[in-house]
N, C-alpha and C positions, 0 to 999 in steps of 0.2 A: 521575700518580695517576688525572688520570679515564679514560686509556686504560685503565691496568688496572681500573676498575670497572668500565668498558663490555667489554671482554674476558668477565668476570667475570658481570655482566647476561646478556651473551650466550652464553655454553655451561654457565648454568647453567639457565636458562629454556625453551630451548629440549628438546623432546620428542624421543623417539625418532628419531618421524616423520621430521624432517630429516634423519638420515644415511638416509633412504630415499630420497633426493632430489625429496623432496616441498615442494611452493613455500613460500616463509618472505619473509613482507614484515616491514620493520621501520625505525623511525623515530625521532627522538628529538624531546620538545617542549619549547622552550625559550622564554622570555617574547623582550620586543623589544631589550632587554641582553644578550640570551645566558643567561642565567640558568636553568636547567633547572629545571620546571613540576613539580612530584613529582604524584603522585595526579590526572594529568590522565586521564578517561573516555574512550576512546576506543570508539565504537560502531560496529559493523560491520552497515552497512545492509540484507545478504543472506543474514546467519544471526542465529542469539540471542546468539553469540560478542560479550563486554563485556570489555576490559582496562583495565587502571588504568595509566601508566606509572610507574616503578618514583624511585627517589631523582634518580638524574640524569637525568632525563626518557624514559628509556628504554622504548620498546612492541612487540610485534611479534603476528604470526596464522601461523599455520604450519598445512600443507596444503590454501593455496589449489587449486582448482581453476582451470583455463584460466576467463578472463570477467572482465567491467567490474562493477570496484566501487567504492562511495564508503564512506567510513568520517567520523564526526562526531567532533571532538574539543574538549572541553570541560572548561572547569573554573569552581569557583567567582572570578567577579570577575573573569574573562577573558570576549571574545567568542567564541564559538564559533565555531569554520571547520570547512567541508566540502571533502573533499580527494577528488579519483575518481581512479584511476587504471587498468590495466587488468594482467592477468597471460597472460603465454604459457605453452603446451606449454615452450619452450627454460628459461625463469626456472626458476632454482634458489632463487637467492635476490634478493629486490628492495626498494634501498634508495629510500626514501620522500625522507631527507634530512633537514634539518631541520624542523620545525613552527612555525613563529612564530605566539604568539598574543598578541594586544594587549589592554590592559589595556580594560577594558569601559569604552567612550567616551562618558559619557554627562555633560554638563559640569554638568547641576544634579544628576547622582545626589546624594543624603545634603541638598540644600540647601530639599528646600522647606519652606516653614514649617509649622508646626504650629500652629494655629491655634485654638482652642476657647472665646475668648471669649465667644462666645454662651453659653458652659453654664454661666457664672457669672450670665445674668442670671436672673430670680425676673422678667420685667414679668405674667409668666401667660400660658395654654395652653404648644403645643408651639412652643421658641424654634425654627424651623427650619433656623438657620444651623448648615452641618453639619462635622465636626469634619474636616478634611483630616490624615491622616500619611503621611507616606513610610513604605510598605513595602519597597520594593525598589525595582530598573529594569525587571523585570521580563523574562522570557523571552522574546516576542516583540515582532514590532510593535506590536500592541495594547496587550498590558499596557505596553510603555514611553508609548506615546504618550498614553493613557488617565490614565495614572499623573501623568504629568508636565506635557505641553501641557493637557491638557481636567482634568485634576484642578484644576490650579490655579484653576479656574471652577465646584468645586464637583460636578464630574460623579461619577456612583458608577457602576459598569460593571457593567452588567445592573440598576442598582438598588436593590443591596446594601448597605443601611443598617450601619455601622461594630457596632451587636448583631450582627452577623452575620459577624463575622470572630473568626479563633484567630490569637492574637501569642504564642509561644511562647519561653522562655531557657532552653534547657535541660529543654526538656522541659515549663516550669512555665506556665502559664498567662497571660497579663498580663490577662485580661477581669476589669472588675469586678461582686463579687457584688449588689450594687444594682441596677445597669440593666442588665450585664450588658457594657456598652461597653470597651474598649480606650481606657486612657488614656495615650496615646503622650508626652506631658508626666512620664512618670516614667523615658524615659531621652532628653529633651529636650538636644541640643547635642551628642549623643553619635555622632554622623555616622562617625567615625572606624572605631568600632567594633562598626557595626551598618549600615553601609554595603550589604555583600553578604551576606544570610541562608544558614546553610546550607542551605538548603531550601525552596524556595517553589512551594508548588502550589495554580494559580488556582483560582478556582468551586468547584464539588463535588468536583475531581479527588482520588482517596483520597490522602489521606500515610502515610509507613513511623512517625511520631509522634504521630499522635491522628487521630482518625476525623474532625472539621472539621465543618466548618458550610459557609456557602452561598457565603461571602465568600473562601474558602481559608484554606492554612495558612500562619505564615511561621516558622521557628524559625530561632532564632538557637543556635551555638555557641560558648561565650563559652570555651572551652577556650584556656588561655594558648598554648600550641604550637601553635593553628591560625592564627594571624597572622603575615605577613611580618614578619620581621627588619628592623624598620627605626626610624628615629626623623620623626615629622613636626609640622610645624610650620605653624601655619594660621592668617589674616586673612581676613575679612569684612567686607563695607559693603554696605550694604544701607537700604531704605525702605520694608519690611513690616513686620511685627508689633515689631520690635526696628531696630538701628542698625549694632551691630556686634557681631562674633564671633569671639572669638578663641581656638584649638583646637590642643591638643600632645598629642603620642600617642607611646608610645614600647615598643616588643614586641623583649625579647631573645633569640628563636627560642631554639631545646631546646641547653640547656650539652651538654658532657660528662660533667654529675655527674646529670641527669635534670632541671632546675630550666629554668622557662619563665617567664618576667614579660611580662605588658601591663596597662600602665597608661595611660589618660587621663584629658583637664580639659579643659572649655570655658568658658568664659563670654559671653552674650548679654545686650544692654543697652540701653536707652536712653531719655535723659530726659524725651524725649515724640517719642510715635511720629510717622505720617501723620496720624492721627484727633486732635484738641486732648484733652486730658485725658490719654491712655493713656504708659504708663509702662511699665518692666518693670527686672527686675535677675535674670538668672537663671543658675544653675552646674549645672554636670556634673561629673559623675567616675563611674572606672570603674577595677577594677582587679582582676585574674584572678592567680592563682598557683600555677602546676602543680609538682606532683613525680612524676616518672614513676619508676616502682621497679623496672621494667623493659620489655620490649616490649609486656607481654600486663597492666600494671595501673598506673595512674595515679591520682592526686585531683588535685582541680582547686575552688580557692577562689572565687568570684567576688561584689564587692560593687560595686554602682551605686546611684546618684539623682541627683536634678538639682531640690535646692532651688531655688522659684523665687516671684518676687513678680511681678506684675502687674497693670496698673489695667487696666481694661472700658470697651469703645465699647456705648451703646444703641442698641436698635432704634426708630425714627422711623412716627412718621403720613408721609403724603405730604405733608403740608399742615406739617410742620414742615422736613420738605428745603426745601420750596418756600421756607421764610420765610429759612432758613438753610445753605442747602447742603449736600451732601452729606459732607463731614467734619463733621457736626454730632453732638456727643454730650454729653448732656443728666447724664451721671455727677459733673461736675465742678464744682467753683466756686473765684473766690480766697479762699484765705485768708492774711493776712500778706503780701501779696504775692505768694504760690506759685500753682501751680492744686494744689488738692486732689481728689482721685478717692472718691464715696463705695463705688465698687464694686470691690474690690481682692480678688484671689484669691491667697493663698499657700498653696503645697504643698509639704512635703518628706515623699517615702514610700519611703525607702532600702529598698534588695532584696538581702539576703544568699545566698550558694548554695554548697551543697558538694557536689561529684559525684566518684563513682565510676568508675574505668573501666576495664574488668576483657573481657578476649581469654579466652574459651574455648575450648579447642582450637583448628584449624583455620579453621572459618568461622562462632563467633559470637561476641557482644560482649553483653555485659550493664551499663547504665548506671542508675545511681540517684543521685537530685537529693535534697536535704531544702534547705527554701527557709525564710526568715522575710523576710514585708514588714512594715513599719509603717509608723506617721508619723502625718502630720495636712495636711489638706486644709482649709482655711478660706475662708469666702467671704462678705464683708463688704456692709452695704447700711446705707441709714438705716431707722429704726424713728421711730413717735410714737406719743405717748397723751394724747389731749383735743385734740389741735391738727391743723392745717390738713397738707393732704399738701405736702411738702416738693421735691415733683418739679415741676421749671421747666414740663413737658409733661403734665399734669396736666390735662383739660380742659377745665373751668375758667378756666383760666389761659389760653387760645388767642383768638385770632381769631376764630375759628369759634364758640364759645359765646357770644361778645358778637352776630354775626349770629344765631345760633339764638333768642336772648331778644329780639331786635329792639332793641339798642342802637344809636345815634345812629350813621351813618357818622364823625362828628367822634371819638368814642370807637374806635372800633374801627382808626380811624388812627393814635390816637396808641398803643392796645395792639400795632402791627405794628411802627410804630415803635421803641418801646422794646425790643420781642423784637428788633429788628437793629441798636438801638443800644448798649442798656445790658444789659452784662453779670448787672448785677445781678439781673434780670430773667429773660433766656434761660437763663441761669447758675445752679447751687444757693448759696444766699445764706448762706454760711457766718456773716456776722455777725449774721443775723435768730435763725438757729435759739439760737447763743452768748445774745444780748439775752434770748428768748423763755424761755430755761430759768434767765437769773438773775433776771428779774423773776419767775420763779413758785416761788424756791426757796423761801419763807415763802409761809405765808396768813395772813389779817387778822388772827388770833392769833400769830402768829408760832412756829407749829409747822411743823417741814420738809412740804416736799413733794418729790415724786419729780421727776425731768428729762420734760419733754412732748417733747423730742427725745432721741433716742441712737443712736451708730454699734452696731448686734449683729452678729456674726459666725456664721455656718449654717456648724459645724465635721464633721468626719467623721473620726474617726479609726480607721483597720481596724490588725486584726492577723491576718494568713494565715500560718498554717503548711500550707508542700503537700510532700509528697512523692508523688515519680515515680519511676516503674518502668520501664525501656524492655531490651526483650532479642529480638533480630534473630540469623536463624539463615539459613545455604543449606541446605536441605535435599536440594537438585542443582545443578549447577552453574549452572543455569537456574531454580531455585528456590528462593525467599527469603519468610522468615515471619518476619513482628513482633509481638511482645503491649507495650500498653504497660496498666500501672494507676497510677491516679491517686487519691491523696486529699488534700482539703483541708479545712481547717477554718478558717473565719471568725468574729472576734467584730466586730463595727462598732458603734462607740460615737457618737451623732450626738445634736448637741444643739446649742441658740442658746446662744453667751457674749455679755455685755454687753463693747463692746470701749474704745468712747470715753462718758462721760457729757456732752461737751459744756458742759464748763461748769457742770454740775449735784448736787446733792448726792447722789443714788442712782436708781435705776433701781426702776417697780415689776414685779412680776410679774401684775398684773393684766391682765384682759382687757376693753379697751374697748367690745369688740364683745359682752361677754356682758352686761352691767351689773354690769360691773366685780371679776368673781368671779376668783378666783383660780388661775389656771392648777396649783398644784400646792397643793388642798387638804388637805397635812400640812403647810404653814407657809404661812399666808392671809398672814400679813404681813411677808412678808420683804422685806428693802431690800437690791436689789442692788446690788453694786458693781462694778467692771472687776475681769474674770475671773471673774465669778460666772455661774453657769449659768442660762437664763432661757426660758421661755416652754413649750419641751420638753426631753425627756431621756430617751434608751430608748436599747438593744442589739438588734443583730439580728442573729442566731446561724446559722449554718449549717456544716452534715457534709455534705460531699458524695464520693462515691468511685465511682468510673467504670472502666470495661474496655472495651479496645480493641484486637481483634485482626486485622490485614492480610496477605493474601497475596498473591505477586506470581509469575507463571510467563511464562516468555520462549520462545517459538516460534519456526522463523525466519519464518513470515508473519504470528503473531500474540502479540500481549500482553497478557495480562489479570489482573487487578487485582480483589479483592475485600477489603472489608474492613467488619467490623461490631463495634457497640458496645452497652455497657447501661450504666446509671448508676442509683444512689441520692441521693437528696439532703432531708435533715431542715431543714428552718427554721422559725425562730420570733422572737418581737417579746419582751424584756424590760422594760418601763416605768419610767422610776424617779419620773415624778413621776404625780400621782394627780389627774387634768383634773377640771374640775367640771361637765363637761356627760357624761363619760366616767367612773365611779367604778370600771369596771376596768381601767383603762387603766391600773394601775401592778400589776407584776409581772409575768408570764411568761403569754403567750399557747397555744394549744392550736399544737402541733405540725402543722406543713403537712408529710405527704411528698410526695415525687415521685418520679416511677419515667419513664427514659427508654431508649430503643432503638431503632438505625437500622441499616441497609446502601446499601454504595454500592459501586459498581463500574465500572471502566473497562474498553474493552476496546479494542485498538487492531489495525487491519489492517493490515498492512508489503504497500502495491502492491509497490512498491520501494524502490530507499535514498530516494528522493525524496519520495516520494507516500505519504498515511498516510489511511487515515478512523480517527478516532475518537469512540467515543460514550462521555458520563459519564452514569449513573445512580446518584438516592440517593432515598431514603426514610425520615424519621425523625423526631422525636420532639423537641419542647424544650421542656426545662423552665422556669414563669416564672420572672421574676428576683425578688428580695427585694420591687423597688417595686412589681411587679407583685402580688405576693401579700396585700400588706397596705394598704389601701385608702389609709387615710391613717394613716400610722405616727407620727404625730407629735403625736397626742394617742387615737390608740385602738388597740388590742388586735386592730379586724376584720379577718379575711379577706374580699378582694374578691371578693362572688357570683359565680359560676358561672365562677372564674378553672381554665385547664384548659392541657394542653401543648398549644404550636404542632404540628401534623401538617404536616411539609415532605415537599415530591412536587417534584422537578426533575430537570430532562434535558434535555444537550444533543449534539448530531452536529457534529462538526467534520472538513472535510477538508483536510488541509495539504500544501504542498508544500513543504521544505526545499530548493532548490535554491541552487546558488552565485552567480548572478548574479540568481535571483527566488525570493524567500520569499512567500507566503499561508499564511494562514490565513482560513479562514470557516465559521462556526459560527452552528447555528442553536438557541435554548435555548427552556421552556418550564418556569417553576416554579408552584406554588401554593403557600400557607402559608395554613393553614384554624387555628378557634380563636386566633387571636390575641387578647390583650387589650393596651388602650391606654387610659391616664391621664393624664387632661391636668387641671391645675388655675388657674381665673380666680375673677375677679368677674362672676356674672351674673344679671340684672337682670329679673327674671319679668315685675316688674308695670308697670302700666302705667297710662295715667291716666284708664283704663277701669274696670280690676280690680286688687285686688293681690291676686299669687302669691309675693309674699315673696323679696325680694332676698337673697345669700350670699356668702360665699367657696368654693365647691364643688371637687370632687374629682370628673370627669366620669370615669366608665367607659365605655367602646366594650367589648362584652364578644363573642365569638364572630366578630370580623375576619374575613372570609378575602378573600385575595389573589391575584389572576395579575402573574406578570412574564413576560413572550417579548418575543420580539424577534431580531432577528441580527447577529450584526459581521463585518466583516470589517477585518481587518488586512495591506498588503500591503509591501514593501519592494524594489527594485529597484536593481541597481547600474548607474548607465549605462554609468559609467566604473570602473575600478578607483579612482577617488579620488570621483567625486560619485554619490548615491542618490538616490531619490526616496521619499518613503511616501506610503501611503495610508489611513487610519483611518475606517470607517463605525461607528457603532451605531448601528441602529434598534429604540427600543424602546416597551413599551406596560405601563405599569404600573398596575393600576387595584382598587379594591375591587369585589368581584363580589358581594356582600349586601346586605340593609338590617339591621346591625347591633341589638342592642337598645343604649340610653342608662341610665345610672342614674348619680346623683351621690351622694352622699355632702358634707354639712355641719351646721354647728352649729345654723342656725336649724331646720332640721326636727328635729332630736334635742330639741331645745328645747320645741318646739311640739306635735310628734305623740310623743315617747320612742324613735324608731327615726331612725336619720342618712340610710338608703339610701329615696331617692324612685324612681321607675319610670318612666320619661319614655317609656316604648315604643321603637318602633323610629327610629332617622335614616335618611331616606331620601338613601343618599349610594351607591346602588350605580352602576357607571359615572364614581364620582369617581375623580381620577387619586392616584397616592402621590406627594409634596411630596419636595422639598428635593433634586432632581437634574433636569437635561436630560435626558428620554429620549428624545431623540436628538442626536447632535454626530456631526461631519464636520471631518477635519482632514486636509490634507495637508502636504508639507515635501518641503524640498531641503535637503541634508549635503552639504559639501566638506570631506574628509579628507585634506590637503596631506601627502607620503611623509615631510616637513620636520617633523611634529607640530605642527601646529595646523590647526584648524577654524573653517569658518564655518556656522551653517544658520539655518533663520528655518522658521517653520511658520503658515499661515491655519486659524483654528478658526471654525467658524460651528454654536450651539447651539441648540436648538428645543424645545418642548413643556416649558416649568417651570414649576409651576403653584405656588401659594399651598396651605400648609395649613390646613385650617378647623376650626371649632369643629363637634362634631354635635350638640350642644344645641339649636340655631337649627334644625336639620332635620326635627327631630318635631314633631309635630303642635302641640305646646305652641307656637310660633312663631304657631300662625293661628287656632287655637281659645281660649277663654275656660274658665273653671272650670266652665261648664254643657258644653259642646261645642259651643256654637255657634260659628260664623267670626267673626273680626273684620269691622268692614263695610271695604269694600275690597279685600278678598283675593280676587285671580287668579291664574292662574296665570302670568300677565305680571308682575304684581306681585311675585308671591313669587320667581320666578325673579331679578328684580332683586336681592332679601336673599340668596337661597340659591346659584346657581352660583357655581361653582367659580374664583375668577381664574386665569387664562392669562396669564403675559407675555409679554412681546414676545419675538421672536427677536433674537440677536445675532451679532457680528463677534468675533472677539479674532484678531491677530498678535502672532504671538512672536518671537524673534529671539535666538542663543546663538553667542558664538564664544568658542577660547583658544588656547592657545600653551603648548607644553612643550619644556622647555632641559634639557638634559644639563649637570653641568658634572665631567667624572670621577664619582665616585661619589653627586655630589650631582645630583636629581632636583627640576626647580621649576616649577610651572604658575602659568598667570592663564587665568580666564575670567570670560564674562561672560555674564548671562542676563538680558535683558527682557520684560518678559511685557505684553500691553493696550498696546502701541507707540503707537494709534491713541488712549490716552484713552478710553476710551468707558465712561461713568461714569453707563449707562445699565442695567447687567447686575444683576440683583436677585440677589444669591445666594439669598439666605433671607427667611423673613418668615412671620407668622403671623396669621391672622384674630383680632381679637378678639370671644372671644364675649358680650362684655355684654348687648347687647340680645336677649333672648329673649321679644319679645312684639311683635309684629306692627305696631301704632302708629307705637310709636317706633324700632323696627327702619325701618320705609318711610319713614318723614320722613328720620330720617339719609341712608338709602342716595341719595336724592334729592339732597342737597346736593352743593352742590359741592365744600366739604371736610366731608366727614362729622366727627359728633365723634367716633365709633371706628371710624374705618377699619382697614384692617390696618397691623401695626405689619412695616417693613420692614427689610432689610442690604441695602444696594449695594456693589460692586465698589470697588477703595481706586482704582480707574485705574492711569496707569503705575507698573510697578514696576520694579525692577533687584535684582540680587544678582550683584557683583561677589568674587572671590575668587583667594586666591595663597595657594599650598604651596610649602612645602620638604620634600621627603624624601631622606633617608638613612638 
């Protein structure tokens, strides 16, 4: 039967041409089974000439000309190989032979964690510990090695803060409309089926599916018939964020009646992580189902989520690692025996999708997505009212404030002491807060009172309906056009629930901080109970609908790419309870529009099949996000002053050389992003024991950001042997604010005091400050041995540089050194102030890594093991994230702290977990 297919391939495919006895090369690609590849790309390095091979891996070119060529051939989820060969005057026709391509060898593809603790905590300002997901392995050296070795240290490539990337399912969006970030926690364990994207293009480079942002595009095709036939079966063990993971997948390739099934299930667990306190229990599922109606129209069902529960590690003073180590996290305490977590985030936000797929004519396709998300996003802390803070690291509560008051050395040895001996102490005091709310359930009359503790929950619940449009056309056989349109509509429902009362009769809704007024004055005295809504309550609405349209024309020396967009987008804030410092803070706020548009374009020059320059250009527009728009949504109505679209300017030159025994790439890039605004919210502390300027809970605006990123990579790879490699990975980069921004806050004591919330702090002088929460620069090299036997060994050195601490700009304006008249504080130099104000730098570091495994045939059963270690050496010195606190805004006692030796508000920090491992075995069939 496959003779006469290939027969059949072959003298129907072929052109005229060949009975003219004009050259005709031809090939077939078939995996490392023998298995034929269908739709593998075959490029031909010395024209525009692109073919796809046919069902049984079938490809051919016909009327070569005499001359050495190389042609690439690729597919998704296979490694790409480069094949030369050469044609004579004599050749009529010329067999290539077979193609073996091997399944894309990358032992932690799909495994690294997902990690986003940090965004569950609320300690104040920006948590900087920044969200790590697996997109892909990535197309080259760099992206693999960036992705996987140096991501797992927190690295972002070029810079690109996770708002800056597009996760696409079919077209639909995954970013959310609040911050605007990708939360890769909503298809969490799902590795199987979201392993190899169909499409991923880095940086600015255009996609044929949405015009993109800075960060790239990744879309996923959940279409049931684009998955191997097969059933697999999967364990994990591990000592990162979870324990273990256990993963079954199972895809019935296309019937003969038109019907395609893939389904999967994960689950990730465990009863306490590395960190003391942390927890998790978390599931996946995923499951597509196509009916094809014929060649040219299809649907395609697709439903995922990945409910999941997890407790949170805190970020630490220095001065509290020092007392307790670096596993130390301050969330937890016993109770009954257990450790109880007060900071626990549960999410389930299931993602429905129904697509279209519809062959027009000849050479185009038209696809339309209609999507529904929902769910509920939860994120749990303690609350109090009239009583003491319940946080062990409180400070207070330290070391360091018994020296600051000049207590007894005899005292402040036994407060060090107790912090490292009794739990009760370092620990949240589960049975103090219990005591503390049944002694105060009566007052001297014996009428109830409210609980002075209680666990509340900060809930979020969205509902997005999006539909997508995507319709791709050849307009020549070298010329291919895409439109995609987009619209979505968001409602987001966010509001505090009372979750635990500890012990207590009800919960009130008052406000301790205002004298005691009632957060939602149409029911002053209401007594909440568990599940009852509490503190705030509002919607935040947005329409948004967008156009994108890409073209793509193929030369045989050049390739270029253009593609541009515009977008609408309406939002607004609905209130539903009615604040007392805020009285129009309950019902519908004035309509925010926004209006966006950009272009970007590749253009790429073919030296030869080898040898490429390419440049990406983009220019464009972004729209704020929800939290950006509305100052603080969560008791008022405002629009953040002079909030305006990002203006992004970026451009990069790359020249590559695809060769078969040496791969580079090296690329030089240069972005801006002007108008930015940035929201960060603390406790900060004006006054001083000089003057007082009135202490708050504030909402800082940084309003008018602008930013450079440049820098260069270079990514190289080398075969020594046909079995062992070498790589090479550079990025050097320089990421920095190029302004002195203005400052404005936003809180309740000014609205109190003057009738307006927004105070004018001037300008922070933070131009030349660097941008937080990534290495801009790491260096990493590696050795692979790829034994012909299927197993691997390799190990890779990473050495990271230049990661600085993010800071408060509150402390930067002049309010830090002047008094309510404008005079200086006495002491203020410019030595001095530099002490409060630069920027921390950490240290540089080491990391080795190390990954080997092993794959067994056994008949038609297919079974791997591997293994990945990551930080080999320990080194539990590497700060990932961390953030300044900005309490002190007032010169005094800003300089006395910075002097200390453990300051009282130092920056609060994340360190590296140290070794890790992730060990792992498949079975497929």
């Amino acid at each position: 039967m496959i003779k006469k297919l290939s027969l059949i391939s072959l003298f129907t495919l072929l052109p005229a041409s060949f009975y003219f006895a004009q050259t005709t090369v031809y090939a077939y690609v078939k995996d490392q089974e023998g298995k034929p590849i269908e739709n593998a790309a075959i490029d031909l390095g010395q024209s525009a000439d692109q073919v796809k091979a046919d069902k049984i891996g079938y490809f051919q070119f016909v009327d070569l000309k005499p001359g050495h060529y190389q042609i690439t051939v690729s597919r998704q989820s296979f490694e790409a190989k480069l094949i030369e060969f050469d044609v004579t005057a004599d050749d009529k026709r010329k067999d290539l032979g077979v193609i073996s391509l091997g399944v894309a060898a990358n032992p932690n593809a799909g495994v690294m964690v997902i990690d986003d603790s940090a965004n569950d905590s609320s300690e104040g300002g920006s948590s900087m510990q920044p969200t790590v997901g697996l997109l892909s392995s990535g197309r080259d050296t760099f992206q693999n090695i960036s992705a996987f070795e140096l991501g797992a240290y927190w690295f972002r490539a070029r810079g690109v803060e996770n708002r800056y990337e597009d996760v696409l399912f079919n077209g639909v969006s995954m970013s959310k409309g609040d911050d605007g970030k990708v939360d890769f926690s909503n298809w969490g364990g799902l590795n199987d089926v979201t392993r190899y994207p169909y499409e991923y293009v880095d940086n600015i480079t255009p996609s044929e599916y949405a015009f993109g942002n800075l960060g790239g595009v990744v879309y996923y095709n959940t279409r049931a018939s684009s998955y191997r036939k097969q059933t697999s079966l999967a364990y994990s063990f591990t000592n990162r964020s979870y324990f273990h993971r256990a993963m079954a997948t199972y895809s019935s390739g296309l019937s003969k009646k038109g019907w395609a099934f893939t389904f999967s299930a994960s689950r990730r667990w465990a009863d306490e992580g590395v960190i003391k306190g942390t927890y998790q229990d978390a599931y996946g599922y995923f499951g597509a189902i196509e009916k094809q109606f014929s060649s040219r129209h299809a649907i395609n069902i697709t439903a995922f989520g990945s409910p999941t529960y997890r407790a949170s590690n805190s970020p630490n003073t220095q001065e509290v690692y020092d007392l307790m180590g670096k596993d130390y996290n301050s969330y937890w305490g016993w109770q009954d025996g257990e450790k109880r977590n007060s900071r626990i985030r549960k999410v389930f936000e299931p993602v429905f999708m129904i697509t279209d797929y519809l062959k027009i004519g000849k050479s185009s396709n038209w696809n339309n997505t209609l999507s529904y998300q929902f769910g509920r996003d939860g994120r749990s802390r303690l609350d109090w009212f009239h009583a003491a803070d319940p946080n062990p690291t409180y400070y207070r509560n330290l070391p360091s404030y018994l020296i600051s008051v000049g207590a007894s050395q005899a005292d402040i040895d036994a407060n060090t002491s107790a912090w490292q001996n009794d739990e009760n102490v370092s620990q949240i005091n589960w049975n103090n807060l219990y005591n503390a709310n049944y002694i105060n359930r009566y007052d001297m009359t014996g009428k109830e009172q409210a609980a002075v503790y209680t666990i509340v929950e900060d809930v979020n619940k969205d509902k997005t309906i999006n539909f997508v449009s995507h319709f791709d056309t050849k307009l020549a056989p070298n010329w291919k056009l895409n439109l995609n349109f987009n619209y979505q509509n968001l409602k987001s429902d966010n509001f505090r629930e009372l979750k635990d009362l500890l012990g207590g009769l009800y919960g009130s809704n008052l406000n301790a901080f205002g004298n005691d007024q009632p957060y939602d004055l149409d029911n002053p005295n209401a007594k909440i109970k568990v599940g009852d809504r509490t503190q705030y309550s509002y919607d935040l609405l947005r329409n948004q609908y967008s156009f994108n349209a890409s073209t793509e024309i193929d030369l045989p020396k050049w390739n270029i790419v253009g593609s541009v967009f515009t977008s609408f987008a309406d939002s607004q804030r609905d209130g539903k309870f009615r604040h007392h410092y805020y009285p129009g803070s309950k019902g519908k706020s004035d309509i925010y529009n926004s209006f966006d548009a950009g272009i970007k374009g590749k253009v790429t020059y073919k030296i030869n099949g080898k040898n490429f320059i390419v440049y990406n250009g983009a220019f464009f527009s972004l729209a704020p996000t929800l939290n950006e728009i509305f100052i603080n949504p969560r008791v008022s109505n405002m629009i953040t002053p002079n909030v305006e679209n990002q203006i992004i300017n970026s451009n990069d030159l790359s020249y590559i050389l695809r060769g078969q025994t040496l791969k580079i790439r090296l690329s030089g890039y240069y972005t801006t992003v002007n108008n930015a605004t940035q929201i960060s919210r603390y406790y900060a502390d004006i006054s001083s024991s000089v003057v007082d300027q009135g202490n708050a809970l504030v909402a800082e605006i940084l309003s008018g950001v602008n930013k450079t990123y440049k820098g260069l990579e270079l990514g190289a790879e080398v075969k020594i042997t046909p079995t062992l490699s070498a790589t090479a990975v550079g990025s050097y980069g320089d990421y920095r604010i190029t302004n002195n921004p203005r400052v404005l806050t936003a809180d309740d004591t000014t609205v109190k005091n003057f009738g307006n919330p927004i105070r004018d702090f001037g300008t922070a002088n933070i131009k030349d400050y660097k941008v937080a929460g990534t290495p801009q620069k790491a260096y990493s090299v590696g050795l692979r041995y790829n034994s012909p036997k299927y197993w691997w060994i390799g190990a890779t050195a990473n050495y990271l540089q230049d990661n600085y601490l993010n800071f408060s700009a509150l402390n930067k304006t002049s309010t830090l050194y002047t008094d309510p008249t404008g005079h200086l504080y006495p002491g203020v130099t410019p030595e001095n102030l530099a002490l409060i104000t630069d920027q921390k730098k950490f240290d540089d570091q080491f990391m080795l890594n190390a990954n080997a495994g092993k794959s067994f045939m056994f008949g038609k059963y297919r079974m791997g093991l591997s293994l990945s270690v990551n930080n080999i050496l320990n080194n539990r010195n590497y700060v990932t994230g961390g953030f300044e606190q900005g309490r002190s805004v007032n010169f005094p006692e800003a300089f006395a702290d910075a002097q200390r030796d453990k300051p009282l508000f130092g920056p609060k920090l994340w360190y590296d977990r140290g070794t890790t491992f992730f060990a792992n075995v498949y079975l497929r069939f």
